[in-house]
C-alpha positions as CSV (number, residue, x, y, z in Angstrom):
1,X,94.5,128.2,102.3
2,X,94.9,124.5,103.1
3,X,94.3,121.8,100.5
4,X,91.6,120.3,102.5
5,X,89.2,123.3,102.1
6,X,90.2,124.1,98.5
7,X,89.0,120.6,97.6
8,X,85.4,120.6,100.0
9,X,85.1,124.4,97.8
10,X,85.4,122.5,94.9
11,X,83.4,119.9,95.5
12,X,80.4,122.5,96.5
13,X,81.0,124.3,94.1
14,X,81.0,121.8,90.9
15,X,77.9,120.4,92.1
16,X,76.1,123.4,92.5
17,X,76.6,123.9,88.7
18,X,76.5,120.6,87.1
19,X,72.4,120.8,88.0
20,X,72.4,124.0,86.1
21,X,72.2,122.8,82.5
22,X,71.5,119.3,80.8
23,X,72.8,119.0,77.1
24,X,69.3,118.5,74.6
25,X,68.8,116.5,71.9
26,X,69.1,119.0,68.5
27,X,66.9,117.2,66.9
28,X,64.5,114.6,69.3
29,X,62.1,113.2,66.6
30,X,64.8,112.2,64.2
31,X,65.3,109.0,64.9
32,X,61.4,107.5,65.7
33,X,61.4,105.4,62.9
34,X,63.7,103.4,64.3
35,X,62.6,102.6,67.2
36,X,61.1,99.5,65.6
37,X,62.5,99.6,62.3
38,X,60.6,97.1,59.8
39,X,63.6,96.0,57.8
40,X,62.4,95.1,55.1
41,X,60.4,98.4,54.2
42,X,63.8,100.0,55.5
43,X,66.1,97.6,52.5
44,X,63.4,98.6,49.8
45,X,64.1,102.4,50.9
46,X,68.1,102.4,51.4
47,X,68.8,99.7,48.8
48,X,67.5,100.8,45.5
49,X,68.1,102.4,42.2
50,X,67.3,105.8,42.2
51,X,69.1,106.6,45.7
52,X,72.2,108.6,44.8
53,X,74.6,107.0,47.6
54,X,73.0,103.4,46.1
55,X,73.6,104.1,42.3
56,X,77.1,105.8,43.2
57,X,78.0,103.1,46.3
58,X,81.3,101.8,44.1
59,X,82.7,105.2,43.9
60,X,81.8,106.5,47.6
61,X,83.6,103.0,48.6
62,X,86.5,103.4,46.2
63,X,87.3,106.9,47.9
64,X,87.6,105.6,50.9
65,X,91.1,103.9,49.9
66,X,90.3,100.8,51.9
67,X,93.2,98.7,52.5
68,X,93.4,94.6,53.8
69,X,93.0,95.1,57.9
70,X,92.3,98.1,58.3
71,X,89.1,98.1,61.3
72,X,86.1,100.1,60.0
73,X,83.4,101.5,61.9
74,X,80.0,101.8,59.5
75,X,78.1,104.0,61.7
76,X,74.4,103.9,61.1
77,X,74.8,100.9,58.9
78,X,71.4,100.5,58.8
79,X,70.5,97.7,56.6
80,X,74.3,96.5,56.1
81,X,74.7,97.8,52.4
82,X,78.1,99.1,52.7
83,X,78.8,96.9,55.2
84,X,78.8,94.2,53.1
85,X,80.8,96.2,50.8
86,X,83.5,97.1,52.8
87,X,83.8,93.9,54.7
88,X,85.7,91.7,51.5
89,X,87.8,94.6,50.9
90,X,89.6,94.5,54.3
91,X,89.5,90.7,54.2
92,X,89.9,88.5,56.9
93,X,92.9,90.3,58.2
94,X,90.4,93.4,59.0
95,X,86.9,93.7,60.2
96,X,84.1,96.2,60.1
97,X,82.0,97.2,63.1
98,X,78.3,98.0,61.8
99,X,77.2,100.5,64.6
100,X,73.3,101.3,64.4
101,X,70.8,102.4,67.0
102,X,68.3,99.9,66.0
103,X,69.2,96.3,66.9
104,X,67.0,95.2,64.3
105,X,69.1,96.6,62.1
106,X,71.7,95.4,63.7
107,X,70.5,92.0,63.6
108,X,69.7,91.7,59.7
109,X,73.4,92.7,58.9
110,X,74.6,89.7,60.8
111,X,72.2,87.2,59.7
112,X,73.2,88.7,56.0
113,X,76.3,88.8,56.5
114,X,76.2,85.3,57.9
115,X,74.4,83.9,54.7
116,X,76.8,85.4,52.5
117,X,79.7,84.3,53.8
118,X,81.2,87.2,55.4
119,X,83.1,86.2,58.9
120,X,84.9,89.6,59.6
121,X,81.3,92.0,60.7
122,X,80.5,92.4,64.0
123,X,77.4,94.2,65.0
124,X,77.6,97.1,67.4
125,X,74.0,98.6,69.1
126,X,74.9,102.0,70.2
127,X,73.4,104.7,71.6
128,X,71.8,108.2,70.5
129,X,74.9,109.9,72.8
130,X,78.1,107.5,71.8
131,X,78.6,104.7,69.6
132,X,79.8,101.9,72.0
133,X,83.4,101.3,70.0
134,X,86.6,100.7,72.3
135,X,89.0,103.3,72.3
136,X,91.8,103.2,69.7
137,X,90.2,100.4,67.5
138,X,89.2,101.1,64.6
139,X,91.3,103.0,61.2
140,X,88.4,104.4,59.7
141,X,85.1,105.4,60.9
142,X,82.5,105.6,57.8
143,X,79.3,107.9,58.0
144,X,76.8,107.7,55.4
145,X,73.5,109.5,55.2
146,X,73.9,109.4,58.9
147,X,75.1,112.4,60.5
148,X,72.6,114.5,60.0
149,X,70.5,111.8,63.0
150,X,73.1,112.4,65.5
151,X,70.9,113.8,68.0
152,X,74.0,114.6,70.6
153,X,76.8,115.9,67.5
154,X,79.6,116.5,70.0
155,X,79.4,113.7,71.8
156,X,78.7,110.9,69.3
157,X,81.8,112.5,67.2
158,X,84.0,112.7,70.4
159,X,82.9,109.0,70.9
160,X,84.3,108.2,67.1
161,X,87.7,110.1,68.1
162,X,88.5,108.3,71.1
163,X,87.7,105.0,68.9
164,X,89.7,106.1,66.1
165,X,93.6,105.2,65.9
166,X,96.1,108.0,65.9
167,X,96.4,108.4,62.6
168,X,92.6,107.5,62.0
169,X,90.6,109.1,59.9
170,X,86.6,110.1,59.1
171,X,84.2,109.8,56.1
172,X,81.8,111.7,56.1
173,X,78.4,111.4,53.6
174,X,75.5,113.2,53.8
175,X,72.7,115.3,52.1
176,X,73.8,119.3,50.8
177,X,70.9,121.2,52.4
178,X,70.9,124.3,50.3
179,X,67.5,126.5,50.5
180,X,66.7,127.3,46.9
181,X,68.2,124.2,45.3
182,X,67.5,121.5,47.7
183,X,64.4,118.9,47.7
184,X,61.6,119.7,49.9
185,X,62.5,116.5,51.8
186,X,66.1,117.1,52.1
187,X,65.2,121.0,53.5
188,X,62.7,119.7,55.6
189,X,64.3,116.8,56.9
190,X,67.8,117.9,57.6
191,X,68.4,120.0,60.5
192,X,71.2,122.2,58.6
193,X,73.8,122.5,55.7
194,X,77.0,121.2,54.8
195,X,79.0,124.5,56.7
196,X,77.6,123.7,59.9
197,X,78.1,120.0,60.2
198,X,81.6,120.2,58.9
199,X,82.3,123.3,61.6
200,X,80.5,120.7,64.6
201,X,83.1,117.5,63.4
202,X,85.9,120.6,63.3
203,X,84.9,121.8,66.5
204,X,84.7,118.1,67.7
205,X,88.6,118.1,67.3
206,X,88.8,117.5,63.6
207,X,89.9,118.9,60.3
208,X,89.0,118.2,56.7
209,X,91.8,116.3,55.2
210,X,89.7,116.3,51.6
211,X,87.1,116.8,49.5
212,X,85.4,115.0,46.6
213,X,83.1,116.2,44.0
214,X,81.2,113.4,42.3
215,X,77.9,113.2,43.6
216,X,75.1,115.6,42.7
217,X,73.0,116.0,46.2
218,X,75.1,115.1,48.4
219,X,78.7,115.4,49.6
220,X,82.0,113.3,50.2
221,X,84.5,114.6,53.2
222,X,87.3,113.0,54.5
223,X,88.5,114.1,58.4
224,X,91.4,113.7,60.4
225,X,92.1,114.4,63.7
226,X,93.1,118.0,64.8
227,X,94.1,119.0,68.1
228,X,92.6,122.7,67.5
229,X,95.6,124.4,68.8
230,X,97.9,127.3,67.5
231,X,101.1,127.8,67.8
232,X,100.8,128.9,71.8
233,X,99.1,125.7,72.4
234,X,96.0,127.7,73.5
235,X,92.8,126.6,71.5
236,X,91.9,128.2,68.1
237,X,87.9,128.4,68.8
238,X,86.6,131.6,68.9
239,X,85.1,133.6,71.6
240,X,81.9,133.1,69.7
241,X,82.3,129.2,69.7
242,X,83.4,129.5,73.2
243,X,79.9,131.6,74.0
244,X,77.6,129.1,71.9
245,X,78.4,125.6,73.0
246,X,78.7,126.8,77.0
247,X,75.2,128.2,76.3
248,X,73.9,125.1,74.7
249,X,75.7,122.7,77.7
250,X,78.5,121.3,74.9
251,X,81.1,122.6,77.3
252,X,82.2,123.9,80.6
253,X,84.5,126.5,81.9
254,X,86.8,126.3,84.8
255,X,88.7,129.0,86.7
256,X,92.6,127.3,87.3
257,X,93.2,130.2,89.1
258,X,93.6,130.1,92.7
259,X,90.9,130.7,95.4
260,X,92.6,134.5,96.4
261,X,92.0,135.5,92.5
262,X,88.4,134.0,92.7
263,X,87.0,135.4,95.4
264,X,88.0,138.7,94.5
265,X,86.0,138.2,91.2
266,X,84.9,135.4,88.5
267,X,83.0,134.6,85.9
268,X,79.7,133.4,86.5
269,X,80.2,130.7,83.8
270,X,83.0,129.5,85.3
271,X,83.6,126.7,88.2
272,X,86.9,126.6,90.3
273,X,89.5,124.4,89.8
274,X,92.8,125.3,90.6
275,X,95.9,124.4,89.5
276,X,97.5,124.2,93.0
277,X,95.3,120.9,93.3
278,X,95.6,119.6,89.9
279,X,99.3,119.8,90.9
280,X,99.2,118.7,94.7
281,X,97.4,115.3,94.0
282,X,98.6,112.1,92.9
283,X,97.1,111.1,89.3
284,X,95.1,108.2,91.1
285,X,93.8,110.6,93.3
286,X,93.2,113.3,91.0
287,X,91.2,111.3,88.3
288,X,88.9,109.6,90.8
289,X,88.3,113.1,92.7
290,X,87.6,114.4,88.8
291,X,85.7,111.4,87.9
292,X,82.5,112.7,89.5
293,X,82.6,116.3,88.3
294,X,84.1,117.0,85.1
295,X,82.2,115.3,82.9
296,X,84.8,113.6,79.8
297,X,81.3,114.1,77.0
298,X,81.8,117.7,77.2
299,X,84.3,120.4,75.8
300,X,86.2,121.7,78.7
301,X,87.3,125.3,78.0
302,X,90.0,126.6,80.8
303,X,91.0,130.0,81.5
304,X,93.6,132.1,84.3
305,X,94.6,135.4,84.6
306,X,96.7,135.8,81.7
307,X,97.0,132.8,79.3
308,X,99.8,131.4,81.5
309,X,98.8,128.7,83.9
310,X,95.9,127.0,81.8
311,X,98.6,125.6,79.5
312,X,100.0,123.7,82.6
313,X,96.4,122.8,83.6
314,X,95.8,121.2,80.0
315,X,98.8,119.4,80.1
316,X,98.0,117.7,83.6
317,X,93.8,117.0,82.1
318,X,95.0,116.2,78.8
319,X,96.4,113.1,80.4
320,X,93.2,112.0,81.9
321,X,91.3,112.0,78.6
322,X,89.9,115.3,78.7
323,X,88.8,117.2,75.8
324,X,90.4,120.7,77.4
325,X,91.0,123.4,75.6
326,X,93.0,126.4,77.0
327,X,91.8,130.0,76.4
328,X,94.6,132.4,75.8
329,X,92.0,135.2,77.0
330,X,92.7,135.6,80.9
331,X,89.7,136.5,83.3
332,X,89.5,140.3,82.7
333,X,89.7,139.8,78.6
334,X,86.6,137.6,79.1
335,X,84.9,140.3,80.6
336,X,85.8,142.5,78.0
337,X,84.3,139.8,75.5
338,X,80.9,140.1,77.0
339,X,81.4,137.1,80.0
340,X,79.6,138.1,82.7
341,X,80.8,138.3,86.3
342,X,79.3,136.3,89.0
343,X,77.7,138.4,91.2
């Protein structure tokens, strides 16, 4: 088959099923209020006794383990409390990013900021998909009463690991939804529990790195990266995980097999790419043909005959700055797992 018409099948082929699915918000209300925050209703609300992240602020900070330049990322700073807090504590050597959604916000932490004295804040208006940080920039990214408004999880979180240094780490904060025990406001405002944000951040390529138990409503978790691979280098999600995120357009699926093995059967999931072209083309080449159709916000799951040649794929995409994940299960396992075949 020459490379030429492998690349024109690809091409049709990716672009047939890119218009197939659009990721949805999980939660598209959550953030109205913010649209046109009034700040000062918002500072009476976040910045008050009685508000268990407030009266505990010293310890939440304190776990952190901040250190003189270290670059933080306050994501959803909101009015700038622990901003402020964390700024003086990585002195002038370090600097904290306050990330928000709402300039407004955004603007009242730097004017504060400003009138306090603090040089080392810069403000950061991201969006509801990614938080707008650089990659590799910051040491610590700090989440506080926050996640549970990401309205695109995987992506925002992916957004935070590309920003995030090597050895970079997450704090996370947030409300324990529990039915039976929570408020009516936490049950009714937050969209789940602890278990399934801390399996989304996991399945965003993290693992918890610790847990502390001082706060009464809430909880304190500390990430670090994970590359979510076992010992064969395929991916440790589960079939299941697998099955849910391609359903709800977190991921993709692509066939490295060759165009023989596809047209004598596939997955309808599943869009070719084969490894003969991620091998025959020049990086250059490669990554601008790629640029167009694998999209870099989404999980990209991989898959062969056997387990084999997906590990070679991975190591050629890896290098691109995909999130690809290799699936030890070949074509006719999937099937066995429920996958259905394209017709």
């Amino acid at each position: 088959m020459r490379p030429s018409f492998i690349l024109q099948l690809f091409s049709i082929v990716f672009a047939a099923s890119t218009c197939l699915a659009q990721d949805k918000s999980v939660n598209p209300d959550i953030n109205k209020s913010f649209q046109k925050p009034d700040v000062s209703t918002f500072a009476e609300r976040f910045e008050r006794e009685g508000r268990e992240v407030y009266d505990h602020r010293e310890e939440i900070i304190e776990a952190c383990q901040l250190k003189p330049g270290m670059f933080v990322a306050d994501i959803g700073a909101g009015t700038g409390l622990f901003t402020r807090m964390i700024a003086p504590r990585v002195t002038d050597r370090g600097q904290v990013i306050a990330v928000d959604i709402a300039k407004e916000f955004i603007e009242h932490v730097e004017k504060t900021c400003q009138e306090a004295g603090i040089k080392n804040v810069k403000g950061v208006i991201c969006t509801s998909e990614a938080t707008g940080l650089p990659d590799n920039s910051v040491d610590l990214a700090f989440i506080c009463d926050t996640y549970h408004h990401f309205e695109f999880p995987y992506k925002t979180m992916r957004s935070i690991y590309r920003a995030l240094k090597p050895d970079g780490q997450v704090v996370l904060v947030d409300f324990d939804r529990v039915e039976g025990k929570s408020s009516e406001w936490i049950l009714n405002h937050l969209r789940a529990g602890k278990s399934t944000f801390v399996k989304e951040i996991e399945l965003a390529g993290f693992e918890v790195a610790e847990e502390r138990d001082f706060l009464a409503t809430s909880y304190w978790i500390r990430f670090k990266k994970s590359n979510r691979k076992a010992d064969s280098d395929h991916t440790t999600d589960s079939v299941d995980d697998v099955k849910r995120l391609l359903a709800d357009g977190t991921a993709k699926l692509i066939d490295v097999r060759e165009e023989g093995e596809w047209d004598a059967g596939h997955l309808a999931a599943a869009d070719l790419v084969p490894l003969s072209m991620l091998r025959g083309l020049p990086a250059e080449q490669l990554k601008s043909k790629l640029a167009d159709q694998l999209p870099k916000d989404k999980i990209i799951y991989c898959h062969c005959r056997s387990g084999g040649r997906v590990l070679a794929a991975t190591s050629i995409l890896e290098k691109l700055g995909y999130d690809i994940r290799p699936l030890a299960l070949g074509y006719s396992a999937l099937v066995d797992e429920g996958f259905q075949k394209a017709e």
